[in-house]
N, C-alpha and C positions, 0 to 999 in steps of 0.2 A: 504494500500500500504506500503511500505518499502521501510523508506528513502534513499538514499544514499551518503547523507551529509555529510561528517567530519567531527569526532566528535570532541568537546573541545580539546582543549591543555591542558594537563593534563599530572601529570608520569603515568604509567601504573602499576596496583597493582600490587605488591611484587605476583610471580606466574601465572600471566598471561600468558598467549602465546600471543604475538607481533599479533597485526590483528584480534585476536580472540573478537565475540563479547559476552559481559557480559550477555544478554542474546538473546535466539534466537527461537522465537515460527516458527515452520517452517506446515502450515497448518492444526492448531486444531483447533479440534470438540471436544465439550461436552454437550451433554443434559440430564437432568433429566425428566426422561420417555416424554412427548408431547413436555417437553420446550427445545427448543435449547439454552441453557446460553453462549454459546459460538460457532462462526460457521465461519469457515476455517482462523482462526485467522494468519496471517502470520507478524512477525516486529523483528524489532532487536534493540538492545539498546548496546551503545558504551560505557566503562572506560572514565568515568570524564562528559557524562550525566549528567540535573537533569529533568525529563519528568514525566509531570505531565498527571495522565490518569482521563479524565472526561469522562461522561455518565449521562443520566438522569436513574433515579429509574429499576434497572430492566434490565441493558444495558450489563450486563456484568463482568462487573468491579470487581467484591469479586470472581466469579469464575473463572477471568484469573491467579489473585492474588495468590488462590486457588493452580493451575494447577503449576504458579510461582513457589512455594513454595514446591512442591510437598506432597501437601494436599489431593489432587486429582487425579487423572489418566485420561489423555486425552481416550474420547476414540477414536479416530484417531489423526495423526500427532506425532510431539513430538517438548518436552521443552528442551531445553539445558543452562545448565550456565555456562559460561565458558570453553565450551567444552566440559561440563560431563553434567551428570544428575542430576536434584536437588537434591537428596538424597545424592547424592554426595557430591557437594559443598557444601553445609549445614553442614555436617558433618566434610569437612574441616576448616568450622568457615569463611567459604567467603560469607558467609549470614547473614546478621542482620533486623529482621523483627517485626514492629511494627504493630499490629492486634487489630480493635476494637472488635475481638470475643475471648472470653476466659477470665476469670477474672484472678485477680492475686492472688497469692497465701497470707491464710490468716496468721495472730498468730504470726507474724514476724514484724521485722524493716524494713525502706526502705533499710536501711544498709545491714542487712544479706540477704534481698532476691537478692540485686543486687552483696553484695559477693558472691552468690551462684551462681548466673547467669556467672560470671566473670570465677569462678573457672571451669565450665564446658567448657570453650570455650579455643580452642586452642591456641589462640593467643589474649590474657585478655589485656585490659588496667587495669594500678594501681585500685581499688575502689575507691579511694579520686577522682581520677581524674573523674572517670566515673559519681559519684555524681555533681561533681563542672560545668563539661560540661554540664546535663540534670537540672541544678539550684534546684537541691534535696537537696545538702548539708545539710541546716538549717532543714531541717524535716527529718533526718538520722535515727533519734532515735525514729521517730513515727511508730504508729504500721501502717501497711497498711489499716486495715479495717476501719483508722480513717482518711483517705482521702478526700479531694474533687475531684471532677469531675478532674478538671483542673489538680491536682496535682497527680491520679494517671497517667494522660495523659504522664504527665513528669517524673514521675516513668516509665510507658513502655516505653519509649525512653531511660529513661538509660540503660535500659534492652538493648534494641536493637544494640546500641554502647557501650556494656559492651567489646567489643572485637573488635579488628583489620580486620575488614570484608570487603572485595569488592564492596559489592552489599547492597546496604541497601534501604528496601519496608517499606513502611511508608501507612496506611491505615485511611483516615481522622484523619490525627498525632497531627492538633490544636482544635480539637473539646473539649469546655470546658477551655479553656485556655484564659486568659485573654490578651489583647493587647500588653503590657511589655513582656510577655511569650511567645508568637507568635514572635514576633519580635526575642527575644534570639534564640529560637529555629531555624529560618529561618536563619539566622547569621552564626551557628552551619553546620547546613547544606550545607551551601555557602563553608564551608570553606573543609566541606567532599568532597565536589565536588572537588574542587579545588586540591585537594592531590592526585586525579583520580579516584575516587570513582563513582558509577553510586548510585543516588537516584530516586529512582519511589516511587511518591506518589499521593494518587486515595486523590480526595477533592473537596468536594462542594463549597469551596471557593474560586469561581472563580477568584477571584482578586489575589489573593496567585498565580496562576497558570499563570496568565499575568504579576504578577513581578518577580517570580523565577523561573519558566521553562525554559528552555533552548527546551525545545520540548514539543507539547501536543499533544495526542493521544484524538482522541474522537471514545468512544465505540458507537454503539447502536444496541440494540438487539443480542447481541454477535459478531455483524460484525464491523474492521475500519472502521468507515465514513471519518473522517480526522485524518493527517500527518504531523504535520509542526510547525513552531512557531509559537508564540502568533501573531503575524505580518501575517505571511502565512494564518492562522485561522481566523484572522478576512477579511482577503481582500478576503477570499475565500465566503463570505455572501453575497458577490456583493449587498450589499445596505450601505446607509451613513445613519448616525444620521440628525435629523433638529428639533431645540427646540427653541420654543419662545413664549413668553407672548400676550395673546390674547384677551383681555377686552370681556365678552363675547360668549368667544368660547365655551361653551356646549350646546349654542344655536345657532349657527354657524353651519347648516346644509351643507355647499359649502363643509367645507373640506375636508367632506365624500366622494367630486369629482374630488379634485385634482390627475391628474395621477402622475403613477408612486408607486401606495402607497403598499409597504410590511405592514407597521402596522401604527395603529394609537390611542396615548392615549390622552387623555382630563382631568386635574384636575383643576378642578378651571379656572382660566385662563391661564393656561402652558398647551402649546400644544406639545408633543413629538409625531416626526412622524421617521419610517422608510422605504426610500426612494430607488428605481432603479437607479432613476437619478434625483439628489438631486437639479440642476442646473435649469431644467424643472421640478420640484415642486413646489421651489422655485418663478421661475415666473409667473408661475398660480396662486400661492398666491396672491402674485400683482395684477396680471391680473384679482382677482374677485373683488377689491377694499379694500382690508383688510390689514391693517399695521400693521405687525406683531412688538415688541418690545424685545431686548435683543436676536436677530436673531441668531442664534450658527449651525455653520454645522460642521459637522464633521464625522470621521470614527465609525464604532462600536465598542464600548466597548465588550471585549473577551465574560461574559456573554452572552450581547445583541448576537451576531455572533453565539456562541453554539445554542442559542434557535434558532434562522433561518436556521440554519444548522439541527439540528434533527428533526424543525416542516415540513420543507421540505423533509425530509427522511421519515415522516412518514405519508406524503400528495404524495407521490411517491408510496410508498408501501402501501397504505391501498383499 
C-alpha cells in the first residue's frame, strides 16, 4: 500500500519540486524468466525520510534496489526520482548509493579512490571532509586491498556521501562494522535526514530499523506486505510477548494447551510465548496451577512482528 503520511519536517533539497516525491515506484513488475523478484510494486518515499526496507531471503529487496537505481528495467510500470528517471537523477549527482555488490577499486589509497569518486560528482563535498564524516580519515593513506571487512564498509559510505545528493540507498550499510562504527554511522545519517534528505536502507538488523526508521516497508516475494512504523508494524502482528521463569517447564506438557498460542519456546526454564490474547493466557496459566516467576508481558519486538507477519503470508499463500 502507499502511505499517505507527512512526511518529516525537513528543508527540501536544493532542486526539488515542492510536493514532489523523492521516489515513486508506480506498479512494477520484474521477473527473471519463472521468478517474479518483484510484483506490482507500488510506494512513494518523501524528502527528509529515513525507511528502512526489510524482507526475508528472496523477498525482493536487491531487485527493487536494482530497479531504484536504474540497474535494471522494470518490465512493466515505472520508477521515478524526483520526477525524472533514475538515469537521470543519478547523473545529476541527486543519488548517492551504497551496494554490497561490486568490489572496490584496487592499487589505490582510500584517499584517491574517494578523491576520484568526489571529482566525478556534481556537487563534491571537500575530500577531508568526506573522509572525516565516513571515520576513514586515519586509514587515508592505506591501500584499499588492505582492508577489513568493517573498514571497506566505511570506505563505500564515503563513496556514497562523496557529494551533495538527495537520495541516498544504503544496502546492508553496517554489515562488518563494529559497535562504535555503527553507532557513528547511524549518527551520520540522523543528521542527513534531518537537512531533508530521504535515506532507504534494506538491513537484517532489525533493531537498527526499530530505532532509526522513520518508516519500514516489509517486502515478501516481490509484493508490500507492510507500511508503517516501527509502532504500526508491530501492532499490526496482533499478538503480545509473555516471558517467564518456569522451574521445570520442558517437562510441563499443559503449556502446549494454553489458548490463545501464536508460538511457543522453552529453554531451560524460561518460557517465551506469543500470544492473541495475552490476558486469557495469562490466566490459564494460573488456572493449570503453575506459578510462573519474573512474569513480563509485553508488545512485540519489531523482529518478533516481521516473522509473524511473513510466517502468516506464507501460511496464506502456500
Amino acid at each position: 500500500m502507499t502511505t499517505t503520511a507527512a512526511h518529516p519536517a525537513g528543508r527540501t533539497p536544493a532542486g526539488a519540486v515542492p510536493g514532489t516525491a523523492a521516489v515513486r515506484f508506480e506498479n512494477v513488475s520484474k521477473a527473471y524468466g519463472d521468478v517474479s523478484a518483484v510484483d506490482g510494486l507500488t510506494l512513494e518515499l518523501h524528502p527528509g525520510e529515513t525507511v528502512a526496507l526489510l524482507g526475508p531471503n528472496g523477498a525482493g529487496k536487491s531487485s527493487t534496489l536494482d530497479l531504484l537505481l536504474g540497474l535494471r528495467t522494470p518490465d512493466s510500470g515505472s520508477v521515478r526520482l524526483f520526477g525524472t528517471g533514475p538515469q537521470e537523477a543519478i547523473a545529476a549527482g541527486r543519488v548517492g548509493a551504497m551496494l554490497q555488490s561490486g568490489g572496490l577499486m584496487e592499487d589505490v589509497t582510500v584517499e584517491e579512490l574517494v578523491r576520484l569518486v568526489s571529482s566525478l560528482h556534481p556537487k563534491p563535498y571537500p575530500v577531508d571532509e568526506v573522509l572525516a564524516r565516513a571515520g576513514v580519515a586515519q586509514i587515508a593513506g592505506r591501500m584499499v586491498n588492505k582492508l577489513s571487512g568493517g573498514q571497506e564498509q566505511r570506505v563505500r559510505f564515503a563513496l556514497a556521501t562523496a557529494g551533495n545528493s538527495d537520495l541516498i540507498v544504503l544496502d546492508e550499510p553496517t554489515t562488518g562494522m563494529d559497535v562504535p562504527a555503527r553507532q557513528a554511522f547511524w549518527a551520520t545519517m540522523r543528521e542527513q535526514a534531518e537537512q531533508g534528505r530521504t535515506v532507504l536502507f534494506a538491513t537484517h538488523y532489525l533493531e537498527e530499523a526499530d530505532a532509526i526508521a522513520d518508516r519500514v516497508l516489509v517486502l515478501h516475494k516481490g509484493r508490500l506486505l507492510a507500511d508503517g512504523t516501527a509502532a504500526e508494524i508491530k501492532a499490526r502482528a496482533g499478538a503480545r510477548r509473555i516471558s517467564f521463569a518456569l522451574p521445570g517447564a520442558a517437562d510441563t506438557a499443559a503449556l502446549r494447551t494454553l489458548p490463545f498460542l501464536a508460538a511457543l519456546d522453552i529453554s531451560g526454564d524460561r518460557v517465551r510465548i506469543q500470544s492473541h490474547n495475552a490476558d486469557a493466557t495469562v490466566h490459564a496459566l494460573y488456572g493449570l496451577g503453575l506459578f510462573p516467576r519474573e512474569l513480563e508481558v509485553g508488545g512485540l519486538g519489531l523482529e518478533q512482528a516481521f516473522v509473524a507477519i511473513t510466517e502468516a503470508e506464507e501460511a496464506r499463500t502456500s
